[in-house]
C-alpha positions in Angstrom: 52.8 -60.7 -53.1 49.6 -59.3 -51.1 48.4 -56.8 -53.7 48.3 -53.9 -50.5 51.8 -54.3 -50.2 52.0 -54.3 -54.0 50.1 -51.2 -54.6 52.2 -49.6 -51.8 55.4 -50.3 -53.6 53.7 -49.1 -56.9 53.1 -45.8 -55.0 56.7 -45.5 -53.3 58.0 -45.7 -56.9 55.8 -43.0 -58.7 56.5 -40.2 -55.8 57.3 -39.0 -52.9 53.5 -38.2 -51.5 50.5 -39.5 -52.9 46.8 -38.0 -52.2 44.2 -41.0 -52.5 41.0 -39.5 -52.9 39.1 -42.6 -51.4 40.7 -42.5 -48.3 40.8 -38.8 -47.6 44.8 -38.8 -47.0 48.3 -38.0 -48.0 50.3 -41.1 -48.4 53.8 -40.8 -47.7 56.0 -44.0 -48.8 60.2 -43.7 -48.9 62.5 -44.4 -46.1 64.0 -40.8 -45.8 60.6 -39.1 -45.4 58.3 -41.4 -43.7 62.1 -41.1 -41.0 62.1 -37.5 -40.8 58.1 -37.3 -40.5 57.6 -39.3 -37.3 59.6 -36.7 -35.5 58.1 -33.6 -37.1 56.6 -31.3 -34.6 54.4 -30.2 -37.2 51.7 -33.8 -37.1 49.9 -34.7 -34.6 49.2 -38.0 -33.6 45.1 -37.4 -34.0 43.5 -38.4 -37.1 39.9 -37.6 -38.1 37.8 -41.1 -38.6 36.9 -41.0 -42.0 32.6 -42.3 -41.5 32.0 -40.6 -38.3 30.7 -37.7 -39.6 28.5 -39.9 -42.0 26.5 -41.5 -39.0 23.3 -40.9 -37.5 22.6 -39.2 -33.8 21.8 -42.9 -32.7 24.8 -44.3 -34.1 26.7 -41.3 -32.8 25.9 -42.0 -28.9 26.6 -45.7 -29.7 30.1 -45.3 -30.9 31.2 -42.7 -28.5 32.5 -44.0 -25.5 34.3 -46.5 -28.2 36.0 -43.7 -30.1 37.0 -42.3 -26.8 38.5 -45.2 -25.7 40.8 -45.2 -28.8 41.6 -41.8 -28.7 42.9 -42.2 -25.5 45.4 -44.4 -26.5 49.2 -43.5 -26.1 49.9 -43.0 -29.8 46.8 -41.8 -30.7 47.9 -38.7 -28.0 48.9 -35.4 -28.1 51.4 -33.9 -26.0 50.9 -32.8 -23.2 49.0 -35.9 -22.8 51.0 -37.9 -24.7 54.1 -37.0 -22.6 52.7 -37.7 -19.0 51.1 -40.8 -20.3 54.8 -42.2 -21.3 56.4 -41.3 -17.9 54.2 -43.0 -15.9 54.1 -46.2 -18.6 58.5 -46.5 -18.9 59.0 -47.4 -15.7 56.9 -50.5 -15.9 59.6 -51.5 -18.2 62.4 -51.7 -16.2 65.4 -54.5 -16.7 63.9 -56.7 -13.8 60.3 -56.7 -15.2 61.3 -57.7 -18.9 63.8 -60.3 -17.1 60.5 -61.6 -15.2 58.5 -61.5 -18.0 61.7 -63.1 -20.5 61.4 -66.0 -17.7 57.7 -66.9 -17.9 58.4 -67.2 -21.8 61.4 -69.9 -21.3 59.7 -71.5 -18.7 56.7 -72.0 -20.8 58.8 -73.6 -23.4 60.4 -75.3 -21.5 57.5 -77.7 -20.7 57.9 -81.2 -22.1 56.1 -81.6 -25.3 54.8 -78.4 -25.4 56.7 -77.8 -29.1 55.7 -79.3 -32.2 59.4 -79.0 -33.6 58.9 -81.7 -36.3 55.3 -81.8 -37.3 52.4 -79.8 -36.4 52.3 -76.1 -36.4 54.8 -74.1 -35.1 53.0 -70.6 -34.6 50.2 -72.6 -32.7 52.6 -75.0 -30.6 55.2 -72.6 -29.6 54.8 -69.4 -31.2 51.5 -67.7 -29.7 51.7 -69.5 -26.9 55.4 -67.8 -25.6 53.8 -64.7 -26.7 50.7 -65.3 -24.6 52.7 -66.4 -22.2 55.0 -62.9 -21.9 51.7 -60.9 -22.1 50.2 -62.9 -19.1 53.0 -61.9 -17.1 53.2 -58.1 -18.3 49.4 -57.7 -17.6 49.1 -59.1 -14.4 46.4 -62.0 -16.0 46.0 -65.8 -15.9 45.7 -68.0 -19.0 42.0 -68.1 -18.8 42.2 -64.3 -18.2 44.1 -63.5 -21.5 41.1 -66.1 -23.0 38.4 -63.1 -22.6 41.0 -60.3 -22.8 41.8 -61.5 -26.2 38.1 -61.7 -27.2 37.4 -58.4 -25.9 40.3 -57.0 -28.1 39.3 -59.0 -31.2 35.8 -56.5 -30.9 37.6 -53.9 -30.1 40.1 -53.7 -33.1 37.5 -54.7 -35.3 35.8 -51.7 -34.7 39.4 -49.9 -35.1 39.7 -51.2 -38.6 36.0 -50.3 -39.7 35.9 -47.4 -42.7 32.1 -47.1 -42.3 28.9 -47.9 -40.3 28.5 -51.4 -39.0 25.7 -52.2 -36.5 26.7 -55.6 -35.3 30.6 -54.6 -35.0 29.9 -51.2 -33.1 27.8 -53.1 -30.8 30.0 -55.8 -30.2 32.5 -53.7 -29.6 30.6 -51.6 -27.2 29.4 -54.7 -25.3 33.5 -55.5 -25.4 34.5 -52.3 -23.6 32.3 -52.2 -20.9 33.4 -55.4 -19.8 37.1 -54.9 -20.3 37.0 -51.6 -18.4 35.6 -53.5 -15.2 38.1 -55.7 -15.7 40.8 -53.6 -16.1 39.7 -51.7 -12.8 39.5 -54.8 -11.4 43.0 -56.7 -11.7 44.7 -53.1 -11.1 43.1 -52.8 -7.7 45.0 -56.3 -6.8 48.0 -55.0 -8.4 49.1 -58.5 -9.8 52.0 -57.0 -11.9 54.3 -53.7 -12.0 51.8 -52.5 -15.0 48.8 -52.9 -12.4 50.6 -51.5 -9.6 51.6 -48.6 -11.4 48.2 -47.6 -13.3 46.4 -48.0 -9.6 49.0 -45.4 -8.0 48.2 -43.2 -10.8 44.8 -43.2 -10.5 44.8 -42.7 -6.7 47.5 -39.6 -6.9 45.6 -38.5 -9.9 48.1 -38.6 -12.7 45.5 -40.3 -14.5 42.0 -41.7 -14.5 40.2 -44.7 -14.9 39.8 -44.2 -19.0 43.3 -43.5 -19.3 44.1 -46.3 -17.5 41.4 -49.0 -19.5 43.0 -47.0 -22.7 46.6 -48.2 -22.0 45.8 -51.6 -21.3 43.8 -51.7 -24.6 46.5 -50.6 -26.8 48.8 -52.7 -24.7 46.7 -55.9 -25.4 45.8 -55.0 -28.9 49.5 -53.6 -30.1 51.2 -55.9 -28.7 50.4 -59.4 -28.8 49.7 -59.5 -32.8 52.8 -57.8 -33.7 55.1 -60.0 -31.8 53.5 -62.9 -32.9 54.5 -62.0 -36.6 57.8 -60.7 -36.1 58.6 -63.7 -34.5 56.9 -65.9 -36.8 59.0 -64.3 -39.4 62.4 -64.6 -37.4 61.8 -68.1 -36.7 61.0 -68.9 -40.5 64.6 -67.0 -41.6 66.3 -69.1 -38.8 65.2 -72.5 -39.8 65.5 -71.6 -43.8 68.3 -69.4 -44.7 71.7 -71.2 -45.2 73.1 -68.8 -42.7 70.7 -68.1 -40.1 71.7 -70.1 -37.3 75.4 -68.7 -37.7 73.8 -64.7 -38.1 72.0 -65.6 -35.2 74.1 -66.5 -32.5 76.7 -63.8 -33.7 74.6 -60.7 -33.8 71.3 -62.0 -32.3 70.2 -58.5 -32.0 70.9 -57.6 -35.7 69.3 -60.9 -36.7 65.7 -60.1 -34.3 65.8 -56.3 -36.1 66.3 -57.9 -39.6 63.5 -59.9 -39.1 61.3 -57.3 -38.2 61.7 -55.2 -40.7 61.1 -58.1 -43.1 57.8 -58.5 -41.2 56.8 -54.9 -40.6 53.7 -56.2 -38.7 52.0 -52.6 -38.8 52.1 -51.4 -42.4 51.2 -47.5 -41.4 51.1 -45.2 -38.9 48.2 -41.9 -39.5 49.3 -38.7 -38.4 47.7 -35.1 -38.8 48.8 -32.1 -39.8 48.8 -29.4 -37.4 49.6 -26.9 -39.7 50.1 -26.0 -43.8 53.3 -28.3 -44.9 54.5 -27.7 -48.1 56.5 -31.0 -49.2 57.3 -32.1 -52.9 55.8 -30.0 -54.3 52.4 -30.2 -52.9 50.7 -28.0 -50.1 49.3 -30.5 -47.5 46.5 -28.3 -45.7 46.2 -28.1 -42.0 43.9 -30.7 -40.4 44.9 -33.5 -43.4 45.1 -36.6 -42.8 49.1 -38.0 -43.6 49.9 -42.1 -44.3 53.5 -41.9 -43.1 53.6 -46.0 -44.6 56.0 -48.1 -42.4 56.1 -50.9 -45.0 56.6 -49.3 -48.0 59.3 -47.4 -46.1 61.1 -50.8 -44.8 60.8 -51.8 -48.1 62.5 -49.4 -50.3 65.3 -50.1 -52.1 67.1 -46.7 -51.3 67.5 -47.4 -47.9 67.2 -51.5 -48.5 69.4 -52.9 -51.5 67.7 -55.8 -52.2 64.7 -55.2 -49.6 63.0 -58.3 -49.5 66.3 -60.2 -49.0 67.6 -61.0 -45.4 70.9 -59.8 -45.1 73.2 -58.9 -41.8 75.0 -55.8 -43.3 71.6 -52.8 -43.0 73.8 -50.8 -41.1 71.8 -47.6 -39.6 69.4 -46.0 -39.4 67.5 -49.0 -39.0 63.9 -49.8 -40.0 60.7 -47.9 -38.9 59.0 -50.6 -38.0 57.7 -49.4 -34.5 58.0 -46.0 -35.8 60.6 -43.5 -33.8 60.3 -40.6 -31.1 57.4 -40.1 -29.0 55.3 -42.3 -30.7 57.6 -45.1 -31.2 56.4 -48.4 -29.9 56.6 -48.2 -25.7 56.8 -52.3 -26.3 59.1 -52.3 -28.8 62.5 -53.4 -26.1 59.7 -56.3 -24.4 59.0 -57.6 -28.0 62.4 -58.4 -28.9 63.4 -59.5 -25.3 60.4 -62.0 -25.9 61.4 -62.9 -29.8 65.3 -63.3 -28.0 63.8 -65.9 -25.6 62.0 -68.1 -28.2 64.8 -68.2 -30.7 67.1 -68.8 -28.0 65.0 -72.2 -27.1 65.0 -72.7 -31.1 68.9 -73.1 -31.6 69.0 -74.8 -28.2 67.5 -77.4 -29.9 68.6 -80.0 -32.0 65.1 -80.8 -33.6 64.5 -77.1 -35.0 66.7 -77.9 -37.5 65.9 -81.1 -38.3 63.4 -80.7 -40.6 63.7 -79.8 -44.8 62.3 -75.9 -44.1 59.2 -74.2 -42.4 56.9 -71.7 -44.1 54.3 -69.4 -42.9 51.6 -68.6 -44.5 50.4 -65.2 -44.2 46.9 -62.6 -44.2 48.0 -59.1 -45.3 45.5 -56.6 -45.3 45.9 -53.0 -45.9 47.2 -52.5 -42.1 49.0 -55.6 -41.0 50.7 -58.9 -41.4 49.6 -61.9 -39.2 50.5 -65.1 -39.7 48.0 -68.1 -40.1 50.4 -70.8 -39.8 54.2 -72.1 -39.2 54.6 -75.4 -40.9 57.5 -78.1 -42.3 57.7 -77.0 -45.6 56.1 -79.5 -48.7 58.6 -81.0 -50.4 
């Protein structure tokens, strides 16, 4: 077990909220709370970062537009922001786009040979390629597009996931953004897909601007992609191995997909603030804190989850937090599964998935997500 998951469960089990001097927050770890917290009007989706105030003026001006950029993101905004920002996104999301973008998945596997099914790896044959595929379509790119998109995001989130000062990174990443924005301005202006279309009409009746628009297509490309990859990569892993998947699967396929990702939980926490003093088991959280609201240790607890690291069919509801819930629940979350749906569709379509002894993954878990490193025929 990765020992950030570990230490997560050790903290679910010794209490209901946990302040960790280091990082300067509140952790909150069991089902029932982290559920009722992602609706409570009383955080905001805003944290402070915790080394800005550390830097230098240079540093400051370097990192600005970057930290902008970020805070601009849907679920890193406030209401009223937050609120305009998601009606004008949901309607890129209608039944006919995800049917469009559900096709350029099963038409990419459906290329001869394209799927290591017996040997070779799994995730890098069939996996991330689907899921490359689905995104190409959403975005309005081409392959060699989503080539430098995905560079330009790798900068980005590695600045995201920085707790202190790093040169190199922060200009990387700044380097990164300037060249996705033009981008971005560039493939909505030849409106290639409903998202591009939509963001242009914005930006000429003014419902946003240009940063907004650069901001949703970063979170788009950076929260989407990853995630999808390991929920899948965990789904297709359960339907190869466990004695019953194929049967769970093609009875409640929709049961099966959610199983899987709460077993995967991709993003292990979601930061909130507190907009005001909440007094909560027995501590006083002051206004202006910075609150863990852990998505992992929530889909892992064994009050909500008998037997939680076990894949079972009978979870019942409420289901997992894995995209969180309410207005900053995961505006991807229905395009993921629609895209998980289509690969393990091809998988059970196939004689040869199951043709082989088992399939593992092998996994990097840091402290804020799971991503898979590989998808291979087990070792016997």
């Amino acid at each position: 077990m990765s020992k950030h998951l570990a230490w997560y469960d050790e903290i679910r089990e010794s209490g209901r909220v946990l302040w960790h001097e280091e990082t300067q927050s509140w952790y909150i770890t069991r089902f029932a709370d982290v559920w009722d917290f992602l609706v409570d009007s009383r955080l905001g989706a805003r944290t402070t970062d915790t080394f800005t105030d550390r830097m230098t003026p240079e540093q400051a001006e370097l990192c600005a537009p970057i930290l902008d950029f970020v805070s601009k993101w849907p679920v890193f905004s406030d209401t009223p922001r937050h609120t305009g920002l998601h009606r004008t996104i949901l309607p890129c999301f209608t039944s006919a786009e995800t049917d469009r973008i559900g096709e350029a998945v099963r038409s990419h596997l459906a290329k001869d040979g394209s799927i290591p099914w017996q040997s070779g790896d799994l995730l890098a044959g069939a996996i991330r390629p689907a899921c490359e595929a689905g995104l190409v379509a959403f975005l309005g790119v081409d392959s060699d597009e989503l080539v430098r998109v995905s560079e330009w995001s790798a900068r980005l989130i590695a600045f995201v996931g920085r707790t202190e000062y790093h040169h190199e990174t922060m200009t990387r990443a700044s380097v990164a953004l300037r060249e996705f924005s033009d981008f971005v301005v560039h493939i909505c202006g030849e409106g290639r897909s409903a998202l591009s279309s939509t963001m242009q009409r914005a930006v000429e009746e003014g419902a946003l601007d240009w940063a907004d628009v650069v901001a949703v297509y970063g979170q788009m490309v950076t929260g989407f992609l990853q995630p999808t990859v390991s929920a899948l990569t965990m789904a297709a892993e359960i339907l190869a191995n466990h004695p019953d998947g194929l049967k769970a699967y093609v009875s409640a396929p929709d049961t099966f997909i959610s199983e899987s990702i709460r077993l995967a939980s991709p993003f292990h926490f979601a930061p909130r603030r507190t907009l005001e003093d909440i007094e909560f088991a027995g501590e006083v959280i002051p206004e202006g804190a910075r609150i863990v609201l852990l998505l992992v240790s929530a889909n892992r607890d064994p009050r909500r989850f008998p037997e939680p690291m076990q894949f079972r069919m009978d979870r019942g509801t409420p289901p997992h937090v894995a995209f969180a819930r309410g207005r900053y629940a995961c505006v991807g979350a229905g395009l993921a599964r629609h895209i998980m749906q289509g690969v393990l569709d091809a998988m059970v379509e196939e004689p040869r998935t199951f043709a082989v002894e088992a399939l593992t993954a092998d996994w990097n878990i840091g402290p804020g997500m799971r991503m898979p490193k590989c998808l291979v025929k087990a070792r016997s």
